[in-house]
CHARMM-style PDB file with segment names, atoms N, HN, CA, C and O in Angstrom:
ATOM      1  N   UNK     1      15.180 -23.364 -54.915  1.00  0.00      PROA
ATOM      2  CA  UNK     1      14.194 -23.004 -55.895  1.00  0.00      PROA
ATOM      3  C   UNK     1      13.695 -21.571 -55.721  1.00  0.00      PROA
ATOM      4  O   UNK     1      12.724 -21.192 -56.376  1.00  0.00      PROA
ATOM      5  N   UNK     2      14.391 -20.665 -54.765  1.00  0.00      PROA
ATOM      6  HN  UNK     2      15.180 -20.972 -54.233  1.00  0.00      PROA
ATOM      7  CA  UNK     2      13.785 -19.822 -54.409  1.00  0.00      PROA
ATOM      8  C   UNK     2      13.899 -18.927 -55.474  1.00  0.00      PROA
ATOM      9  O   UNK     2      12.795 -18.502 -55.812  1.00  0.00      PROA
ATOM     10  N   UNK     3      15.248 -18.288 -56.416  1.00  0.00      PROA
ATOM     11  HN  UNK     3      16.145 -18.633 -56.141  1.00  0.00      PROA
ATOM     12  CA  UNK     3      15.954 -17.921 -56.928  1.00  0.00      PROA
ATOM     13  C   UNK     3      15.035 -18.262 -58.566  1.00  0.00      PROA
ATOM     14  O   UNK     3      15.205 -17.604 -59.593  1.00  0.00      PROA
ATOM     15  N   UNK     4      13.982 -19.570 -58.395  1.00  0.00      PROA
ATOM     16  HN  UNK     4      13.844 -20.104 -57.561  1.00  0.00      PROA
ATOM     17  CA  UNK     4      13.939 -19.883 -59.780  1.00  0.00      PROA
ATOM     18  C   UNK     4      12.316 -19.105 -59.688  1.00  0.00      PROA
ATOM     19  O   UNK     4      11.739 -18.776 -60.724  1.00  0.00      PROA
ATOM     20  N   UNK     5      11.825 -18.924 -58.593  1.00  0.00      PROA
ATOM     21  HN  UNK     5      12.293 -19.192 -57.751  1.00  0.00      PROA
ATOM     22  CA  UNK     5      10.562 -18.560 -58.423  1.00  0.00      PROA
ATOM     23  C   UNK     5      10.421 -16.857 -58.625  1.00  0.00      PROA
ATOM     24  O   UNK     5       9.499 -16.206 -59.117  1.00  0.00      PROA
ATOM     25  N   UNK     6      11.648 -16.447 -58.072  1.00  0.00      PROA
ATOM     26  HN  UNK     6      12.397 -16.976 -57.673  1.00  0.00      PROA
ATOM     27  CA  UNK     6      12.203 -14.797 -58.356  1.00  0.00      PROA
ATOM     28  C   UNK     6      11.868 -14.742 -59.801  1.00  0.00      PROA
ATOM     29  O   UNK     6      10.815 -14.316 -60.276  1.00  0.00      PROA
ATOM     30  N   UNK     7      13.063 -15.307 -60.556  1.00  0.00      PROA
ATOM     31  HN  UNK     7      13.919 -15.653 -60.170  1.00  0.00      PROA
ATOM     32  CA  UNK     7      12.942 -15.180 -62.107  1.00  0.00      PROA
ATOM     33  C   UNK     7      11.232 -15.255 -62.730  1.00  0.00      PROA
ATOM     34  O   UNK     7      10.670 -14.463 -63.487  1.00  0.00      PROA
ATOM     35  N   UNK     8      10.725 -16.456 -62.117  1.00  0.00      PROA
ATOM     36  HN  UNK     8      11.182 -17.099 -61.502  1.00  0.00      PROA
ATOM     37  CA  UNK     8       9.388 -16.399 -62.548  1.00  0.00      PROA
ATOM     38  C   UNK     8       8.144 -15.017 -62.209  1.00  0.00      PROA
ATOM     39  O   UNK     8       7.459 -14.479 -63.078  1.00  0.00      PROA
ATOM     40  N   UNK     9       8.133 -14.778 -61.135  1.00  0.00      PROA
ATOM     41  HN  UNK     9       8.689 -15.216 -60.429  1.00  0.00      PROA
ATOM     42  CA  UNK     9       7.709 -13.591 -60.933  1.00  0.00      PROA
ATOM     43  C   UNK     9       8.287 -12.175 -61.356  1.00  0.00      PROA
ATOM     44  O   UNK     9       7.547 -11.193 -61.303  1.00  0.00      PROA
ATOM     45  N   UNK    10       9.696 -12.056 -61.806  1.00  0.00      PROA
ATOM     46  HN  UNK    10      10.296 -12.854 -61.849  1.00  0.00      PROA
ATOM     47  CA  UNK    10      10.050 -10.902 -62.690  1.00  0.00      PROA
ATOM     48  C   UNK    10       9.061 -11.194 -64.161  1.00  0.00      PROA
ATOM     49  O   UNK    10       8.244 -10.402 -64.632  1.00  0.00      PROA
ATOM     50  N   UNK    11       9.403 -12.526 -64.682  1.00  0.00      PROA
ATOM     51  HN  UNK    11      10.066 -13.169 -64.300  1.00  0.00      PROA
ATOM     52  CA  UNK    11       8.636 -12.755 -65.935  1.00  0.00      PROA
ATOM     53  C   UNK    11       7.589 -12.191 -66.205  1.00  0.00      PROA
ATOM     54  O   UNK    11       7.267 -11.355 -67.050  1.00  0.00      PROA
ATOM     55  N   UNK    12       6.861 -12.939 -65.085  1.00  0.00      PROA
ATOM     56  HN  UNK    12       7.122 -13.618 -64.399  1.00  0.00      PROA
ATOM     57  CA  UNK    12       5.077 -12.454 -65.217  1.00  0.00      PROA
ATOM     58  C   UNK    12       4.802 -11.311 -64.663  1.00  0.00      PROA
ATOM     59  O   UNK    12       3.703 -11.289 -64.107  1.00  0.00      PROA
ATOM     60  N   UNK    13       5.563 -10.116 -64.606  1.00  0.00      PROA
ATOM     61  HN  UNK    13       6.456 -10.133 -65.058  1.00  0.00      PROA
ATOM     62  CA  UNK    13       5.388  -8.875 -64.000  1.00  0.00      PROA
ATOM     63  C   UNK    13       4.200  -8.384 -65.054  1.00  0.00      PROA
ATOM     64  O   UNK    13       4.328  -8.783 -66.211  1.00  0.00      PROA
ATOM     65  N   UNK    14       3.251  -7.692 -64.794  1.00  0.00      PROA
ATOM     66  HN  UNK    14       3.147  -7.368 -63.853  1.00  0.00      PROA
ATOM     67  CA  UNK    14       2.575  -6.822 -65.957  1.00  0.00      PROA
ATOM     68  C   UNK    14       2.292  -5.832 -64.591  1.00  0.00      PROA
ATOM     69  O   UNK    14       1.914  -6.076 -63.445  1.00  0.00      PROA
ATOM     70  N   UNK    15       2.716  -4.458 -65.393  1.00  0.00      PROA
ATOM     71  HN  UNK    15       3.023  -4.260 -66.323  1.00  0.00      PROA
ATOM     72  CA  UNK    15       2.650  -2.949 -64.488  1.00  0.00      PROA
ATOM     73  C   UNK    15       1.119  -2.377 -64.220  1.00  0.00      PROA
ATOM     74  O   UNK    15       0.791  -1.473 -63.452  1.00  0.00      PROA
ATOM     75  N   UNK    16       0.122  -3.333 -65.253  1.00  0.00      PROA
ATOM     76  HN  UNK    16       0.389  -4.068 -65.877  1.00  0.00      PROA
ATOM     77  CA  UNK    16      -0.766  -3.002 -64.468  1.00  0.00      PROA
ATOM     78  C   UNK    16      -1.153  -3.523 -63.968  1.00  0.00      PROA
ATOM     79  O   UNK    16      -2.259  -3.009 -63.800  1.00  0.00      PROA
ATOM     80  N   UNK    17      -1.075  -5.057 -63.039  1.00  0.00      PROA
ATOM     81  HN  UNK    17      -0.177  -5.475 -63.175  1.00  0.00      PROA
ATOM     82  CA  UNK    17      -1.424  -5.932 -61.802  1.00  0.00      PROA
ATOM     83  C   UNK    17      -1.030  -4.685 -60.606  1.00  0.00      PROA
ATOM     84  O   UNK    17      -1.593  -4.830 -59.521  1.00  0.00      PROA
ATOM     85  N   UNK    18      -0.167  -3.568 -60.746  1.00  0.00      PROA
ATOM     86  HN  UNK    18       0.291  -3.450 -61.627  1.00  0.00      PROA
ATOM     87  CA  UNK    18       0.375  -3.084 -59.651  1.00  0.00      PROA
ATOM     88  C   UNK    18      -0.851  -1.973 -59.087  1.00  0.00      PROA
ATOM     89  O   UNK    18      -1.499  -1.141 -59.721  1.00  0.00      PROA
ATOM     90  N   UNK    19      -0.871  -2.308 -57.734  1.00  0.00      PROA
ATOM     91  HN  UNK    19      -0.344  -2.984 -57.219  1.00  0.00      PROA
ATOM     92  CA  UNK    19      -1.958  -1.970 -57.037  1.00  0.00      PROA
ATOM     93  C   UNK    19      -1.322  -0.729 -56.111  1.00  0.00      PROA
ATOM     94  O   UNK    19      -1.039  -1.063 -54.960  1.00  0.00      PROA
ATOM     95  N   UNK    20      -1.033   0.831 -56.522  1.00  0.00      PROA
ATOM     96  HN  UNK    20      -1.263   1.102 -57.456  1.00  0.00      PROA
ATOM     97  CA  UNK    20       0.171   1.727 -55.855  1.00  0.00      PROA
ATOM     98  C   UNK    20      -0.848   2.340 -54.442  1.00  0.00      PROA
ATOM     99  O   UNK    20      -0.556   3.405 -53.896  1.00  0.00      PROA
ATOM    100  N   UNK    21      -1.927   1.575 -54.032  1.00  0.00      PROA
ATOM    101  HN  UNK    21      -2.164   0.711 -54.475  1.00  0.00      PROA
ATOM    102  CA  UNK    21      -2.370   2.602 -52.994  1.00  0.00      PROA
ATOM    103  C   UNK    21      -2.340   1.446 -51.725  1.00  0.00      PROA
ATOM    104  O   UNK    21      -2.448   1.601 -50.509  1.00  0.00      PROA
ATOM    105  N   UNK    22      -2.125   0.080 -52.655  1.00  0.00      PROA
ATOM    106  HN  UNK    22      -2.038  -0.046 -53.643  1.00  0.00      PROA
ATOM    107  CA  UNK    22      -1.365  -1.108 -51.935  1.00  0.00      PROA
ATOM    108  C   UNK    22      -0.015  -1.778 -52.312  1.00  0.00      PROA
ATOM    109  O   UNK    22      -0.006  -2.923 -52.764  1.00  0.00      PROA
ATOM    110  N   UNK    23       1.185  -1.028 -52.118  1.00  0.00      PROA
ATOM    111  HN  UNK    23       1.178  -0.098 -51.751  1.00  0.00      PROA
ATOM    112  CA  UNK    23       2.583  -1.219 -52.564  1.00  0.00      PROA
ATOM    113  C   UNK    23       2.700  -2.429 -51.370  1.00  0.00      PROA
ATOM    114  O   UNK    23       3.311  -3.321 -51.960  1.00  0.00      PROA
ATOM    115  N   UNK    24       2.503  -2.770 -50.391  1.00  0.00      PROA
ATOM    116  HN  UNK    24       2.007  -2.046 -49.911  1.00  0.00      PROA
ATOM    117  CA  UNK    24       2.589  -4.246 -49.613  1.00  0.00      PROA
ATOM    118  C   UNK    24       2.442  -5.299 -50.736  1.00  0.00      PROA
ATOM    119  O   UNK    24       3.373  -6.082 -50.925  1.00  0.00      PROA
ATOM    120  N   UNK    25       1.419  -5.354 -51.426  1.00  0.00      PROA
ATOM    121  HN  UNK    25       0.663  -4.717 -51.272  1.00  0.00      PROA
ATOM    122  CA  UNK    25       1.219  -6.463 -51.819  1.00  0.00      PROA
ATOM    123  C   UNK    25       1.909  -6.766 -53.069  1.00  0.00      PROA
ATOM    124  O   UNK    25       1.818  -7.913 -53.505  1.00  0.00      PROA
ATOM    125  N   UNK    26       2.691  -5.760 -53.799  1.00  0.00      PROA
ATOM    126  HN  UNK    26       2.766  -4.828 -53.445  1.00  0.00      PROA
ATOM    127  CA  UNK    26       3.613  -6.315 -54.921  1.00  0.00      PROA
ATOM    128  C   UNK    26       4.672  -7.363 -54.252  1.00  0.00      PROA
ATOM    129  O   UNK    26       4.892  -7.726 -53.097  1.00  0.00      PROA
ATOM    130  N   UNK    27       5.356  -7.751 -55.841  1.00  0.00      PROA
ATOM    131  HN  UNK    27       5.177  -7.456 -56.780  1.00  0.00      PROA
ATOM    132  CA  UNK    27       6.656  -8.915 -55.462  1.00  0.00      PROA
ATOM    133  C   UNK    27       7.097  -8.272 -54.920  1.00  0.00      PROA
ATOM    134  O   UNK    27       6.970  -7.062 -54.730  1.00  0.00      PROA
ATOM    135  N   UNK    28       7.756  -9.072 -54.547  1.00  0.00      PROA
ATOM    136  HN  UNK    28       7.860 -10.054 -54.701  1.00  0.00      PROA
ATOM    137  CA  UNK    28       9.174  -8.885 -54.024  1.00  0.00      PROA
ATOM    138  C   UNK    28      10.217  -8.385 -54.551  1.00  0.00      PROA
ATOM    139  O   UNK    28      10.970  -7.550 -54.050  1.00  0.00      PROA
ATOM    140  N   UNK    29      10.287  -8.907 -55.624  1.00  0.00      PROA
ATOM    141  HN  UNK    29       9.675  -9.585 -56.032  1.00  0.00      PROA
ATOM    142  CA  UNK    29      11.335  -8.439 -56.892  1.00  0.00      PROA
ATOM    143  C   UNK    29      11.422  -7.101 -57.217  1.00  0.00      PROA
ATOM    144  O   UNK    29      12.474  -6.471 -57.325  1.00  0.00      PROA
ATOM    145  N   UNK    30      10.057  -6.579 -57.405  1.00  0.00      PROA
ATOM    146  HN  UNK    30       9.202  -7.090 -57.317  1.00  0.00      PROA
ATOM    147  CA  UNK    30       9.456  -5.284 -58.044  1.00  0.00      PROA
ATOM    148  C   UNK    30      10.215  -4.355 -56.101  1.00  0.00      PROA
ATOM    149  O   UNK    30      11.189  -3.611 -55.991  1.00  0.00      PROA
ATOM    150  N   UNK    31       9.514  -4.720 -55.268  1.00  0.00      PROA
ATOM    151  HN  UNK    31       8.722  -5.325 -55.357  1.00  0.00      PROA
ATOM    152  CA  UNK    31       9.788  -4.196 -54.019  1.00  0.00      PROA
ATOM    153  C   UNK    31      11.544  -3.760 -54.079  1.00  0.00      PROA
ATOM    154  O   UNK    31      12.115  -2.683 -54.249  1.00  0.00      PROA
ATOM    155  N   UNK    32      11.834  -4.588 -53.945  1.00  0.00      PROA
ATOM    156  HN  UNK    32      11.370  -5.463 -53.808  1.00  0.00      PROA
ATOM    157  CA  UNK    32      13.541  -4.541 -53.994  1.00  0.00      PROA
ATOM    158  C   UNK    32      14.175  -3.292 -55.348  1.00  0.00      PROA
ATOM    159  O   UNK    32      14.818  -2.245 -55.281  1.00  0.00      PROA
ATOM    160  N   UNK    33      13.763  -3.849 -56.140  1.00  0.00      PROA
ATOM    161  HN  UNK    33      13.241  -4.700 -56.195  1.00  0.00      PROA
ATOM    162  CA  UNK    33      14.286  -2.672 -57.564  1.00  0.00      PROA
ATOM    163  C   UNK    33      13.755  -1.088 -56.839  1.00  0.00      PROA
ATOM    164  O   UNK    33      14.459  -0.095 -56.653  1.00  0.00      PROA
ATOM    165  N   UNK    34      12.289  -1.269 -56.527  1.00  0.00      PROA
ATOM    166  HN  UNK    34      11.717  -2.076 -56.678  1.00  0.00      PROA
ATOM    167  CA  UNK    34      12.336   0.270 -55.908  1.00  0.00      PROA
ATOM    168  C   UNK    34      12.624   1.041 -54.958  1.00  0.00      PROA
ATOM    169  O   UNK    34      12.490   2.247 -54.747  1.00  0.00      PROA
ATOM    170  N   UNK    35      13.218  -0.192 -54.181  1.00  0.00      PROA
ATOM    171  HN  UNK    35      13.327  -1.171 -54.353  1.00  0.00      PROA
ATOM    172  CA  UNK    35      13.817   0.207 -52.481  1.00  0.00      PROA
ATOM    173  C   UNK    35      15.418   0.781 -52.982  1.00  0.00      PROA
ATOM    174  O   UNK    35      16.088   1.721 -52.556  1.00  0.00      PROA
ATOM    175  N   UNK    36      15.682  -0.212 -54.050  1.00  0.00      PROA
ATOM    176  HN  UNK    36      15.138  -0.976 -54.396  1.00  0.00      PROA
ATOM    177  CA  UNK    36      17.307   0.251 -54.723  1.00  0.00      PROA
ATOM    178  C   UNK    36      17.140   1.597 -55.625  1.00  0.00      PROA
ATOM    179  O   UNK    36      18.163   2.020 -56.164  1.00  0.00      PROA
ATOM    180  N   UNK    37      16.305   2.075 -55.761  1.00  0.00      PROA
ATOM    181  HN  UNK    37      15.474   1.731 -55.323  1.00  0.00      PROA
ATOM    182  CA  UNK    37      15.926   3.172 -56.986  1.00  0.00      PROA
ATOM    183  C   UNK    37      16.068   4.307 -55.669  1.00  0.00      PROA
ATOM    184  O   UNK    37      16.519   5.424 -55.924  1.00  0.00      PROA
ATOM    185  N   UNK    38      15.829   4.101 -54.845  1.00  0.00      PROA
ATOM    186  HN  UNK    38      15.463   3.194 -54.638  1.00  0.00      PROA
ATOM    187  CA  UNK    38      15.398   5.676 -53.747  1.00  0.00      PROA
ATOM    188  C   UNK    38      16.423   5.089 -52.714  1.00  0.00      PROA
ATOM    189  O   UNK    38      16.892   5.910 -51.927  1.00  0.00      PROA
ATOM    190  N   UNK    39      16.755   4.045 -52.626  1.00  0.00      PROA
ATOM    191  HN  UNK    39      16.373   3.378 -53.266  1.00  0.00      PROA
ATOM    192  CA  UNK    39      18.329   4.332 -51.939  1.00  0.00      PROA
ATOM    193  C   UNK    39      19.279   4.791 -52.841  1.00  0.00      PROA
ATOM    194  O   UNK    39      20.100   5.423 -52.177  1.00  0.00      PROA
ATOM    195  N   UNK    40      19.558   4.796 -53.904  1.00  0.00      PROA
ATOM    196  HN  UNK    40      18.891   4.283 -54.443  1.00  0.00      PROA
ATOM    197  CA  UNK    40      20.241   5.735 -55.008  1.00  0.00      PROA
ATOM    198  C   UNK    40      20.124   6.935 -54.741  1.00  0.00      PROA
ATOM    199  O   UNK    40      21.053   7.643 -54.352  1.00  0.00      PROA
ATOM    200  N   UNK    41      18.489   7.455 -54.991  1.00  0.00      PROA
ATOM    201  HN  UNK    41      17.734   6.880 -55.306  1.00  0.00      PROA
ATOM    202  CA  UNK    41      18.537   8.445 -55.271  1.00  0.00      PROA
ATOM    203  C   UNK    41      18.202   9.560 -53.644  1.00  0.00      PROA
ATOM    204  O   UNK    41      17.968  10.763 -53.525  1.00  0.00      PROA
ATOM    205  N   UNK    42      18.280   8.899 -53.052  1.00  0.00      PROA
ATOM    206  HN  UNK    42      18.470   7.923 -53.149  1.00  0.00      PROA
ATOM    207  CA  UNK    42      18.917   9.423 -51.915  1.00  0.00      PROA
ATOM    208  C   UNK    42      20.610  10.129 -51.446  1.00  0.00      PROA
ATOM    209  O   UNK    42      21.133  11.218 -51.207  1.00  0.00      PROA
ATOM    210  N   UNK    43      20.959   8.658 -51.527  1.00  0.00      PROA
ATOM    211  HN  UNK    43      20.534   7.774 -51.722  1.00  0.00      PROA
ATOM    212  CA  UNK    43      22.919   9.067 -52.409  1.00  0.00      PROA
ATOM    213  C   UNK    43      22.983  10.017 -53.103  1.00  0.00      PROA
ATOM    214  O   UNK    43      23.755  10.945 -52.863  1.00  0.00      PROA
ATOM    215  N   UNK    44      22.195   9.987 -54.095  1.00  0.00      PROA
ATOM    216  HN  UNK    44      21.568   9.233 -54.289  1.00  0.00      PROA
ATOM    217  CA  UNK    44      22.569  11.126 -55.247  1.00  0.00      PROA
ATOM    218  C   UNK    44      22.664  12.867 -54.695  1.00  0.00      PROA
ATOM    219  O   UNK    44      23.572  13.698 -54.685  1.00  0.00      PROA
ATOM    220  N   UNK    45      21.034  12.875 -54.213  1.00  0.00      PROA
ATOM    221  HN  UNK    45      20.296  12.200 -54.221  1.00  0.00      PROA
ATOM    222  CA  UNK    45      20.783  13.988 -53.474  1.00  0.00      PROA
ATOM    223  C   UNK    45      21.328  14.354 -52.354  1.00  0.00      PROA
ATOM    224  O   UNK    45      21.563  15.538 -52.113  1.00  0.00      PROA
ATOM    225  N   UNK    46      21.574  13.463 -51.596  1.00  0.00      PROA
ATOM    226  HN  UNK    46      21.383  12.501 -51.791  1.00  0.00      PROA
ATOM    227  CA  UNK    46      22.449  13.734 -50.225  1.00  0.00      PROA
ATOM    228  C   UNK    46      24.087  14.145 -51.314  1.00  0.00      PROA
ATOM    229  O   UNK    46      23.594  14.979 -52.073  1.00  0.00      PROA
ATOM    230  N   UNK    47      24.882  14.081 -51.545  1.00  0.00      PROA
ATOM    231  HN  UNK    47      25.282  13.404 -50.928  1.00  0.00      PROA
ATOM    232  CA  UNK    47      26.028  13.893 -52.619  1.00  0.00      PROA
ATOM    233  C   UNK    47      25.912  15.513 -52.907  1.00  0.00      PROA
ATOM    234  O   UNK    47      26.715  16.395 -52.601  1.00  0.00      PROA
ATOM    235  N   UNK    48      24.559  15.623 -53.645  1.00  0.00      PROA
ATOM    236  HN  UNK    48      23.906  14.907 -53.894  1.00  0.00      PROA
ATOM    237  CA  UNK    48      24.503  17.074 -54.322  1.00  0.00      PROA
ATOM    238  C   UNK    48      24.711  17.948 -53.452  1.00  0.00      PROA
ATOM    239  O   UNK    48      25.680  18.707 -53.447  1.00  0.00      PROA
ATOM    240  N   UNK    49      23.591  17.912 -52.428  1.00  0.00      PROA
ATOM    241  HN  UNK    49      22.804  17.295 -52.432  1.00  0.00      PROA
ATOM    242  CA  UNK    49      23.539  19.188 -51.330  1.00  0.00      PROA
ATOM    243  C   UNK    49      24.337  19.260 -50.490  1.00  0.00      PROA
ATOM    244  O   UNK    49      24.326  20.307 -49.841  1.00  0.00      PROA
ATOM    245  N   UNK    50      25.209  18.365 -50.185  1.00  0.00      PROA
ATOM    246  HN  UNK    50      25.219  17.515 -50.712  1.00  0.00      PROA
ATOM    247  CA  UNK    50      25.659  18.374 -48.576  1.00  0.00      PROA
ATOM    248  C   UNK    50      27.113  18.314 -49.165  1.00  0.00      PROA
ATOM    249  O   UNK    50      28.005  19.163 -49.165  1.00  0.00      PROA
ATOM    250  N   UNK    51      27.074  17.275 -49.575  1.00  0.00      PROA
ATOM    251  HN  UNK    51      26.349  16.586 -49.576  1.00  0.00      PROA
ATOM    252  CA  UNK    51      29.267  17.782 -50.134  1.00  0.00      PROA
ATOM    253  C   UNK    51      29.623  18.857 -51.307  1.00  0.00      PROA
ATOM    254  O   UNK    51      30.564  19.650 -51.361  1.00  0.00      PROA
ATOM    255  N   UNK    52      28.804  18.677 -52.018  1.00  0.00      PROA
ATOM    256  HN  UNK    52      28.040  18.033 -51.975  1.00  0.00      PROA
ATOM    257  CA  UNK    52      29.256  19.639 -52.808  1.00  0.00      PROA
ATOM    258  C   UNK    52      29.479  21.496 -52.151  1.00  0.00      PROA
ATOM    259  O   UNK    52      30.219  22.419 -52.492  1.00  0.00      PROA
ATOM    260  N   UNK    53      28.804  21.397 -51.481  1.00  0.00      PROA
ATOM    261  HN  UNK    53      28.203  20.647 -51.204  1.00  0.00      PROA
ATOM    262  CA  UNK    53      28.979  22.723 -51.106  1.00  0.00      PROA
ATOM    263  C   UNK    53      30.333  22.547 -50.447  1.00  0.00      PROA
ATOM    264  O   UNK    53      31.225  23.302 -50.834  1.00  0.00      PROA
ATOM    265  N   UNK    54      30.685  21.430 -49.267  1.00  0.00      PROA
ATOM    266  HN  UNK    54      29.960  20.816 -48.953  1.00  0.00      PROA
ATOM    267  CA  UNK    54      31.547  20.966 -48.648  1.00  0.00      PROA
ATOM    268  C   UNK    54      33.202  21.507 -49.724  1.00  0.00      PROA
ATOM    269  O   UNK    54      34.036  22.398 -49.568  1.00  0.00      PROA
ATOM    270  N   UNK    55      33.000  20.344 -50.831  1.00  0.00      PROA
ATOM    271  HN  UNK    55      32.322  19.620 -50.958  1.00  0.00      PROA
ATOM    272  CA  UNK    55      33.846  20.514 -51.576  1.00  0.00      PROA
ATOM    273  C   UNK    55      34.414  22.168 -52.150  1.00  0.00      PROA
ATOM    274  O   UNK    55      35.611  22.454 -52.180  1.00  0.00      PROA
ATOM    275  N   UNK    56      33.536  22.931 -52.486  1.00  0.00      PROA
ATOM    276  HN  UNK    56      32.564  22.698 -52.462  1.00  0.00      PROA
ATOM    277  CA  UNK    56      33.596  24.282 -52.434  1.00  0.00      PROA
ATOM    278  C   UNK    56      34.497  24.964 -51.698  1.00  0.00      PROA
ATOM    279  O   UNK    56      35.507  25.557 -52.076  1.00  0.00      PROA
ATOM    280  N   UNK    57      33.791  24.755 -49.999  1.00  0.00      PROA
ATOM    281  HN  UNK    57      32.970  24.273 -49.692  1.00  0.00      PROA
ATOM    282  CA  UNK    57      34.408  25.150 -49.196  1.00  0.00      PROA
ATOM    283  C   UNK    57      35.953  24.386 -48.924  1.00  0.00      PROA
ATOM    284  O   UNK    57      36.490  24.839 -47.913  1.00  0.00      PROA
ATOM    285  N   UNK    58      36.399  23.797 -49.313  1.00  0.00      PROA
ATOM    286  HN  UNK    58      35.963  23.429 -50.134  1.00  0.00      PROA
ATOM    287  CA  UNK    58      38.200  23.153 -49.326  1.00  0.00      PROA
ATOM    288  C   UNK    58      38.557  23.910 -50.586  1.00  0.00      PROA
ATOM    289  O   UNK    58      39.508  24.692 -50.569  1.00  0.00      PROA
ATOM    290  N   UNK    59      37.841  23.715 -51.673  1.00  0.00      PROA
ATOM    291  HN  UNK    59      37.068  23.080 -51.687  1.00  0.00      PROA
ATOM    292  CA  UNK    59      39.184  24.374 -52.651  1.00  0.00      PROA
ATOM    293  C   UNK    59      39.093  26.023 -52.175  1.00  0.00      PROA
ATOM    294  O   UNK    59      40.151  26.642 -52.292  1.00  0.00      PROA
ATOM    295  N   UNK    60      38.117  26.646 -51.741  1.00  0.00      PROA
ATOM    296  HN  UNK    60      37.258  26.144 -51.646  1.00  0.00      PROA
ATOM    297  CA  UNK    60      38.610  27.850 -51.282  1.00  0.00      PROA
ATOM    298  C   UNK    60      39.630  27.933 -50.055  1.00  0.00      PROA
ATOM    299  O   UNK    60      40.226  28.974 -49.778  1.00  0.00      PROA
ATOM    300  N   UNK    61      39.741  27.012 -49.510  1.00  0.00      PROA
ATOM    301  HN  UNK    61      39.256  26.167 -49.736  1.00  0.00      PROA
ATOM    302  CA  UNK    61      40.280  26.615 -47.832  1.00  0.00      PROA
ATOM    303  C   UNK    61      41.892  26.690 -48.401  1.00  0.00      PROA
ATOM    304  O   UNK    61      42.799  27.286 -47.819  1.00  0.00      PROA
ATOM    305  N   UNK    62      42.035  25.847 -49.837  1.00  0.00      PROA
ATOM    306  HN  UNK    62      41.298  25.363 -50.310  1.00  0.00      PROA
ATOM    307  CA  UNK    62      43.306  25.463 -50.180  1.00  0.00      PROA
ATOM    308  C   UNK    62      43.885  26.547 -51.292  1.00  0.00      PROA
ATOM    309  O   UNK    62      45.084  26.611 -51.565  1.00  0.00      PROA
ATOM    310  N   UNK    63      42.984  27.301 -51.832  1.00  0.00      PROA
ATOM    311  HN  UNK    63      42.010  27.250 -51.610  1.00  0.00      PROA
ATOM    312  CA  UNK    63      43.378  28.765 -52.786  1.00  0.00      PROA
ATOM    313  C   UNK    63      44.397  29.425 -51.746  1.00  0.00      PROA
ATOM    314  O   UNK    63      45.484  29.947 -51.996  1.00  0.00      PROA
ATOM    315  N   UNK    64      43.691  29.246 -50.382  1.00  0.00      PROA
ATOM    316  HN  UNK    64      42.809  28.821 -50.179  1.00  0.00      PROA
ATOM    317  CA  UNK    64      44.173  30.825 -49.570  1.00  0.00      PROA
ATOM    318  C   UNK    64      45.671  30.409 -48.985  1.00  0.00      PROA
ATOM    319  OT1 UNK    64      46.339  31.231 -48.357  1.00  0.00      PROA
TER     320      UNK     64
END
């Protein structure tokens, strides 16, 4: 039933029950979507800065 109690608490989400100077006390549900939103966008940014330059540096590696 755990799975059916998830669904129920996505349902009854309203954004302004959310208390942001107490992020502990949201769902769970809500918790998880934003832990997955900034592990993304971590990826993303790590991706931008750090290989791309990387990548740069090979096709010049492989021009020469």
């Amino acid at each position: 039933m755990a799975f059916q109690d998830t669904l129920e608490q996505i349902r009854n989400f309203d954004l302004n029950d959310l208390d942001f100077n107490n992020i502990g006390s949201w769902p769970t549900p809500i918790k998880a979507i934003l832990m997955s939103l900034a592990f993304a966008l971590v990826l993303g940014l790590g991706y931008y800065f750090y290989l791309t330059d990387k990548q740069s540096m090979l096709q010049r590696a492989e021009v020469k």
